[in-house]
N, C-alpha and C positions, 0 to 999 in steps of 0.2 A: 629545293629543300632536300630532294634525295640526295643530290651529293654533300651536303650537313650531316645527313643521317648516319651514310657512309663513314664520312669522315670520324662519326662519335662510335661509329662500331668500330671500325681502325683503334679507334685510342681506347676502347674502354676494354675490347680482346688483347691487346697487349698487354695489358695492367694482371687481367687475368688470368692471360697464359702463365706468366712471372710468377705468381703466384699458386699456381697449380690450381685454378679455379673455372668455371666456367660460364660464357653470358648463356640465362637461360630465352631471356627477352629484353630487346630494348625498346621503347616506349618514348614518343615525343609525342605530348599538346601542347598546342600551340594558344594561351589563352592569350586574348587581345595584347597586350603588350609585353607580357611573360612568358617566356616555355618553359615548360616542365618537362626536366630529363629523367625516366627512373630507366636503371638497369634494376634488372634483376638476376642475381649470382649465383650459384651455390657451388660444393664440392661434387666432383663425379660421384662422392657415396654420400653426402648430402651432411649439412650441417655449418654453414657459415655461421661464423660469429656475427655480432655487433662490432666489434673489434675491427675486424677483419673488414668490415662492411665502409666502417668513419674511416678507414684507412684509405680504403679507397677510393671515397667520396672524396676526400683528400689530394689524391695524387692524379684523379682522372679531372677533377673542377681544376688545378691548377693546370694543364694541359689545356683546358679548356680554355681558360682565360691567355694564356702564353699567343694563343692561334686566335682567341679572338672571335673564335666559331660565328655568335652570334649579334648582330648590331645590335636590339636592347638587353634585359635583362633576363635572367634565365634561373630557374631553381635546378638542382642537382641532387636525386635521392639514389643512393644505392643500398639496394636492400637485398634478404635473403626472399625468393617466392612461395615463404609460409607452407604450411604444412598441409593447408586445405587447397592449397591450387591443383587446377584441373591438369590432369596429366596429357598432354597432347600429342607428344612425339616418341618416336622408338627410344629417343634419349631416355626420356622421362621414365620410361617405363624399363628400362635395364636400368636405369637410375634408382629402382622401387624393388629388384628383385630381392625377395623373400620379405617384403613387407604385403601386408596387409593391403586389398583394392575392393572398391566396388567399380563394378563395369556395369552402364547403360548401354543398351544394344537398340538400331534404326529395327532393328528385323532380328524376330526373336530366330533362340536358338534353344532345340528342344519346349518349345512354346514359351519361352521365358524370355525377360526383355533386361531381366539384371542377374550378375552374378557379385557374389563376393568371395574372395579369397586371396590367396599369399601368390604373389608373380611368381610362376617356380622357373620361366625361362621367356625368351623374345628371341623368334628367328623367324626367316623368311616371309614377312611381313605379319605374322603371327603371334596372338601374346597366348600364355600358356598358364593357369593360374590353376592353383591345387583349391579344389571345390570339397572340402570335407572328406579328403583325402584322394578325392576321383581328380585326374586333370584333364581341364577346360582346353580346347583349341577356340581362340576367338581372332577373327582374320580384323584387321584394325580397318579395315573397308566397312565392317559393320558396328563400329565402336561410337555411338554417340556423341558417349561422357563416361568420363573416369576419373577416378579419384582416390588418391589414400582414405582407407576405411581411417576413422577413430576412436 
């Protein structure tokens, strides 16, 4: 199955490259007799259409079936990773700069285990977020969970 998997990142990264877009996650289960494929998309500054989205459920399922990927049947969703998804990697989070975050922390900092504020920067494994006008250092070694504030 990993090289399936493979193979669906090959084709579903091409699609996106082309269109200036990028895979945030791809996603197989395998329900008894059906897989379910979702990608998940967005733009480097965030905001996939619908559009944009059926287009490409379009031209990556047609790929799919060309190759034959799978012996039975198989669902296809590509969608955008919504607004409330947890933010997980350095992407994610230079993907969010100067938006709005809450950040859970394993190990407080300054006795505190959450912060909210605006990403004002991400370097050197570090996110950086303006706390009420003060900025935050918080090393992503002690980041829980995080998330677009809304």
């Amino acid at each position: 199955m990993d090289q399936v998997k493979e193979r669906i990142l090959e084709l579903a990264e091409k699609h996106l490259k082309d269109k200036g877009l990028e895979l945030i996650e791809l996603i197989i289960d395998h329900q008894r007799k059906n897989h379910l494929i979702q990608i998940l998309a967005d733009k480097p500054e965030g905001g996939i259409t619908v559009e944009e989205c059926a287009r490409l459920n379009k031209d990556i399922g047609r790929e799919l079936e060309e190759e034959n990927i799978f012996e039975g049947s198989y669902t296809l969703e590509v969608s955008s990773p919504g607004i409330d998804r947890p933010l997980c990697t350095e992407k994610d989070f230079l993907r969010n700069i100067g938006k709005k975050v809450q950040v859970f922390l394993r190990i407080p900092i300054d006795e505190r285990f959450e912060y909210e504020g605006s990403i004002h920067s991400v370097r050197d494994g570090c996110l950086f977020i303006d706390v009420e006008g003060e900025i935050r250092q918080i090393s992503f070694d002690t980041v829980n969970n995080a998330k677009q504030a809304i």
